[in-house]
N, C-alpha and C positions, 0 to 999 in steps of 0.2 A: 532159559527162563521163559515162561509162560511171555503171550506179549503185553496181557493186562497187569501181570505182576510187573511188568518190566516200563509198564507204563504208567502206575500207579507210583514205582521207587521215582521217577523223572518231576513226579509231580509235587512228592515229600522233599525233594531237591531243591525245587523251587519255591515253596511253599514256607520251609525251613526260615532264609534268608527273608522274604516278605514278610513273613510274620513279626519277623525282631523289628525289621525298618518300621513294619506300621503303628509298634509295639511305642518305640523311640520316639517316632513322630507323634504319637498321640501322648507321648511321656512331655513332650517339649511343650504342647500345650499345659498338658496338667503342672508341669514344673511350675510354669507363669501362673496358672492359677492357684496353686497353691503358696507362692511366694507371696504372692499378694493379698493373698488372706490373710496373711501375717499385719500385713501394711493396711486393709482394710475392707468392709465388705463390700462397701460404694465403689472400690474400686477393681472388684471383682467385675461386679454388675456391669460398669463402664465399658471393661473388656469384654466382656459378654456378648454387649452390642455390637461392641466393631466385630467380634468375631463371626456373627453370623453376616453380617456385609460383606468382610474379608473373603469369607466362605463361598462366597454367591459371585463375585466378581473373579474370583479365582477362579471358577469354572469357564472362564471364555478361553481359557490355557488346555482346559479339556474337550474341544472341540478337535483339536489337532491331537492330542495326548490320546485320546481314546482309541482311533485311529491308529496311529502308531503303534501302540501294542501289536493289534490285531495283521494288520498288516506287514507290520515284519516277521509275524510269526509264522502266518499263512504263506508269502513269499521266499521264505526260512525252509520251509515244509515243502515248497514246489520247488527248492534249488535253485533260486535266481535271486543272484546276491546282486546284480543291478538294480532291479526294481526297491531290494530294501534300501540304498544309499540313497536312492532318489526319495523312497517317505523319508527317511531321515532328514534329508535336507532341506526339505518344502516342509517340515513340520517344525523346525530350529528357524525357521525365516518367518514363519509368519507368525512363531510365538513370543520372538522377539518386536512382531513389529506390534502385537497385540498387547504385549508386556509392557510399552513403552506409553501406550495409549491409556491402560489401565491404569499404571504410576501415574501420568501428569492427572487424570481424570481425580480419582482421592486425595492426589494433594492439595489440587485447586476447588475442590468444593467438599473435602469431609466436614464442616459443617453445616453448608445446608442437608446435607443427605443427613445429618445424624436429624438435623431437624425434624425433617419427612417421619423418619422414627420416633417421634414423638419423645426423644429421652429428654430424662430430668434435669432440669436445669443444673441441680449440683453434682448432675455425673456429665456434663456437657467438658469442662475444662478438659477433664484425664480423656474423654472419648475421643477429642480434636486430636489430641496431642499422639494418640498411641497409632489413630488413623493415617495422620500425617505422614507418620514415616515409616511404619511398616506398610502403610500400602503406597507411599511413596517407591518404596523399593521392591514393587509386587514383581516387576521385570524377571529379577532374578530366580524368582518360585516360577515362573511359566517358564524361562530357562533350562531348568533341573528338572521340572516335572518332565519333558522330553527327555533329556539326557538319563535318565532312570528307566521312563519305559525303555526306550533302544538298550540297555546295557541288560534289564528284564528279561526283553523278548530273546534276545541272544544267549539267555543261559547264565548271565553272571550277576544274576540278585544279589551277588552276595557285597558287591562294588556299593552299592546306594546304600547296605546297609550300614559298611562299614564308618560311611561318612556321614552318615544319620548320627551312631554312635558319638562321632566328634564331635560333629553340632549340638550334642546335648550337653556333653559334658562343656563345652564351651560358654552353654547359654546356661547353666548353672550359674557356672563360675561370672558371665557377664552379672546376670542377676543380685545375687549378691552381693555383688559391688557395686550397681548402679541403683537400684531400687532402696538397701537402705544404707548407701555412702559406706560402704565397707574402703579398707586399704586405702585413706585419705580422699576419697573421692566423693562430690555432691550424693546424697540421700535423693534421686529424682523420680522414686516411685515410679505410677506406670509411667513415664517416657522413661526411667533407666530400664523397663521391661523391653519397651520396643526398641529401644537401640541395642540392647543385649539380643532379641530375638534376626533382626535384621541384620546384623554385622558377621552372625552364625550363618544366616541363608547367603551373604555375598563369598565366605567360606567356602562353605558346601558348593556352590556353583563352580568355582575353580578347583575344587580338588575332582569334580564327576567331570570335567571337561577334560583336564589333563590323564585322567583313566582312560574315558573314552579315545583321547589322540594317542594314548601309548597301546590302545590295543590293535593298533590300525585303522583304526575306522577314517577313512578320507572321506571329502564330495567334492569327485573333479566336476568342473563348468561343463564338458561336455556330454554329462549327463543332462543337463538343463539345456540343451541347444536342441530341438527347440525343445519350450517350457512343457515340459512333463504333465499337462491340464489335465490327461486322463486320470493318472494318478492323484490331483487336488480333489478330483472328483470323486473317486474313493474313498479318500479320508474325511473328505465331509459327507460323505452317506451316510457312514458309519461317525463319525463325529457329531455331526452338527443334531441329530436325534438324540444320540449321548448327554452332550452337551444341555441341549434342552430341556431333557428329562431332568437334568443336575439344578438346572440353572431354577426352572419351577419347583424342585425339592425348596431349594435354596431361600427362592421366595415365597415362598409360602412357609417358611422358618419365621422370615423375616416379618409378615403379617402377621402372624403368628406374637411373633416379640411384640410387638406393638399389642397388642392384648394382652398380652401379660404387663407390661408397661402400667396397663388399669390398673392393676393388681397392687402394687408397687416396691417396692426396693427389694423386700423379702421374696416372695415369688421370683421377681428376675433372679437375684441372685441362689436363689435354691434349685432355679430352672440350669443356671450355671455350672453349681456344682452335679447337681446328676446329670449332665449331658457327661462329664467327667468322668464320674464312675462309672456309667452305664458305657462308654465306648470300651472300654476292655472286654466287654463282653462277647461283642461282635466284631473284635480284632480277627478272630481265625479263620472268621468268616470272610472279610476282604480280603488277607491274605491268600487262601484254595480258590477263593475267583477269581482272584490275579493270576497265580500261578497254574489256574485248570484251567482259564480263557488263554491263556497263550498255549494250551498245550493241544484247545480243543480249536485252537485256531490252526496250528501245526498238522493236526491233522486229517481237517476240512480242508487244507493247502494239497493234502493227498487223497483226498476221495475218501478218506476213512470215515463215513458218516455214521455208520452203526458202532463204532470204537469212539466218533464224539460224544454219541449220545448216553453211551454208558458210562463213559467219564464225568460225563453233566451229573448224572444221577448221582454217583458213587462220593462226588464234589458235594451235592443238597446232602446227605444223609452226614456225611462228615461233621459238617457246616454247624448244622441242626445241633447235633448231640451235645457238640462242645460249646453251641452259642448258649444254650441252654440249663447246660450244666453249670453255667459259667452265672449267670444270671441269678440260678439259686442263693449258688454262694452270697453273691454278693449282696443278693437283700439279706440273707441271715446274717451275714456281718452288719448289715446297714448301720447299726447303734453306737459298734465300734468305727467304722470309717469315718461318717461325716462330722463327731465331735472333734475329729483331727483338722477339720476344714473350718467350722463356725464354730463360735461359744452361744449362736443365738440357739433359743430352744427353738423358738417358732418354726423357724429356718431348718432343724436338726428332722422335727418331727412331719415338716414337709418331705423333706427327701426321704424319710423311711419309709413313708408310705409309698410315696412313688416309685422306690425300687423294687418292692413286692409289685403294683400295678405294672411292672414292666417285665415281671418272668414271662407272661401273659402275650406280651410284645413279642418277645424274641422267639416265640415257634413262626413270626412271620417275617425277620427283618431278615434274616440271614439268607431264606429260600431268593427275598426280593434282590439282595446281592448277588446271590450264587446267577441268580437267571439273568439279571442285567446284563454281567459280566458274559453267560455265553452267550445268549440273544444276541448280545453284538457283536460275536467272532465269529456268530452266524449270517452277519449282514441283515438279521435281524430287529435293527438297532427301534425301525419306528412302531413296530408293536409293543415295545418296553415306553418308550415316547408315547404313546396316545392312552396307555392303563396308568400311568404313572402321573401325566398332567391330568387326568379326568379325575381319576379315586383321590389322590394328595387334596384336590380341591374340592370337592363336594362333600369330602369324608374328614379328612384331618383338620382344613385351614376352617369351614364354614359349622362344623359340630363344635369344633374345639371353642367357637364364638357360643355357641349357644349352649355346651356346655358348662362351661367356665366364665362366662359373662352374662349370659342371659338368666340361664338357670341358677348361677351362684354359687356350682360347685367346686369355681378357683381353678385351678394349677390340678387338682387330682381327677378333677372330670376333663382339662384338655387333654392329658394322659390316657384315659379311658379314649377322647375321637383317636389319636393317634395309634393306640394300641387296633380299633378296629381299620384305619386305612393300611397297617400294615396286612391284618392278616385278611380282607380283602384282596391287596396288589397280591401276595402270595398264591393262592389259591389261584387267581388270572392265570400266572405267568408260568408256574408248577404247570398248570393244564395245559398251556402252549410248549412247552418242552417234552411233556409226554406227546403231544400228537405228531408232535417229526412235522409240521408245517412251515419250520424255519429251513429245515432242508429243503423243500419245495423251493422257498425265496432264496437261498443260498445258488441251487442250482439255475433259477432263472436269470440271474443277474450274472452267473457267470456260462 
């Protein structure tokens, strides 16, 4: 078999199994949102907010996560199965100890942070309440997000996916019974959401841990005698750029909210649901940058630079077709989807128009994944970091204000800045993948 065919089937392998888990995970969200439309739109809106918080602090677990990936795959690649127990095990210590920090930190002030957010007074109560303890128990997601990439990078996606799976069907079944008192039990809306979602995530953490321990995977202490620094160093090269590129998406989501906030209850909540529909779009797209950065990490671990960089390509065009195709669909459905979500009109005729303004998006969003992703298996990590904090800010967070609040054109002109810092970042980061200058950085540093 050719070796690009033979390399291209390794990448539908992995690719396969990522796509369903991401598929799952973003279902797990949309389950909670759409159970709760049932229950109410105010309390859509509520989780809305804490979502994009949730979002944003959940990335300090992608500092080491990111890392991880690429490094075990690279390491995987070079045949030195020491160096990958050692990330494993520097990236499981200090996401625990990160995790632990992030839980007490949202327990002990999710309300004044929602404050900061300026949300409304009568979505305040459900907002405390769902922060409290799903991000009380944020520990256990920077747990798993580790234990998924190691089980990833090593070829067995299909481990996270399977336990994805049960967490949905689990947080269904929590749902249902806690949000509106099914099976004798308290009616507790969103807190019967977040304790349903939260009891799923402490699940999932014990069934990927006991995968991971039956597949062999140890960390004897004498790997850490003495502390393995060179390797922290690594993962935060490639992490902590990561990380920060996420963490500024994140917040500038979250400024972002807070202008739509002006807007009020309808906006947010219409902002809510098309974040909803619109992410299936660009599922297949994170899933071939997962599965083509660990492949183009693997074989950056062998000098295969001219076999990464075609792989990178072959990964955008993929990417592209299907984010886009996917996007059509979905606004020509538009009319049928979100009458399943809202009965308000206002609301209805919000998002339809925004999912046509967003076919427009998606020739840029997926290129910006696809490159993220290898950028950073290229050790590439801070030139994705410095187009990504500059463009997000000058272009999404600072138009989307003058768009939609200065100018008056709401919720469908912040759509319009956001559509252009996507296809901005793309075009950047497209052009640094075609000139092989990540190869350049790649080989200096090593």
């Amino acid at each position: 078999m050719p070796a690009a065919a033979h390399l291209h089937r390794q990448l539908f392998s992995l690719t396969g199994p990522i796509f369903v888990e991401l598929l799952l995970i973003m279902l797990l969200s949309a389950v909670d949102v759409i159970m709760l439309s049932q229950y109410s739109d105010n309390a859509v809106a509520a989780v809305g907010v804490d979502a994009q918080i949730l979002n944003m602090v959940f990335l300090v677990f992608e500092v080491f996560t990111a890392g991880t990936t690429v490094l075990c795959a690279r390491y995987r690649g070079a045949r030195d199965p020491e160096n990958v127990t050692r990330i494993i095990g520097i990236s499981l210590l200090f996401n625990s100890i990160s995790g632990f920090v992030v839980s007490a930190t949202l327990t002990l002030f999710a309300e004044p942070i929602l404050h900061l957010m300026g949300i409304r007074a009568d979505l305040m109560a459900d907002a405390v309440s769902y922060m409290r303890i799903v991000g009380g128990m944020a520990f256990l997601q920077g747990l798993a997000f580790t234990i998924s990439a190691v089980l990833r990078s090593m070829e067995m996606a299909s481990a996270p996916m399977l336990v994805t799976l049960l967490m949905n069907l689990l947080n269904m079944a929590g749902n249902y019974t806690l949000i509106f008192g099914n099976f004798g039990a308290p009616a507790l809306g969103v807190t019967g959401a977040a304790i349903s979602t939260s009891a799923c995530r402490a699940v999932a953490l014990c069934l990927l841990a006991f995968i991971l321990f039956r597949k062999g995977v140890r960390v004897p202490f004498f790997l850490f005698r003495p502390f393995p620094f060179s390797k922290l160093r690594e993962l935060l090269a490639i992490g902590l750029p990561a990380a920060g590129e996420f963490f500024s998406y994140q917040f500038s989501q979250l400024v972002i909210t807070f202008f739509i906030n002006k807007l009020g209850n309808e906006a947010l909540a219409a902002r809510t649901y098309c974040v909803n529909i619109i992410m299936f779009s660009y599922l297949f797209a994170g899933a071939i940058g997962q599965g083509g950065s660990i492949l183009v990490g693997w074989l950056i671990g062998r000098h295969r630079i001219d076999a990464a960089y075609k792989m990178g390509w072959f990964c955008f065009k993929a990417a592209l077709a299907v984010t886009v195709s996917i996007s059509v669909i979905t606004a020509l459905l538009g009319r049928a989807i979100v009458p399943l979500l809202t009965e308000n009109p206002e609301i209805i005729h919000l998002c339809v128009t925004i999912l046509f303004i967003d076919i427009l998006l998606e020739f840029g969003r997926p290129v910006n994944i696809l490159a993220g992703f290898m950028l950073r298996s290229a050790s590439d990590s801070n030139y994705v970091f410095i187009v990504g904090v500059t463009v997000m800010w000058t272009v999404a967070t600072a138009l989307s204000y003058v768009f939609g609040i200065t100018l008056g054109w709401g919720l469908v002109g912040m759509w319009a800045a956001f559509t252009m810092d996507e296809l901005i970042r793309a075009f950047l980061l497209a052009r640094r993948w075609r000139s092989l200058k990540w190869a350049i950085t790649f080989r200096a540093r090593t």
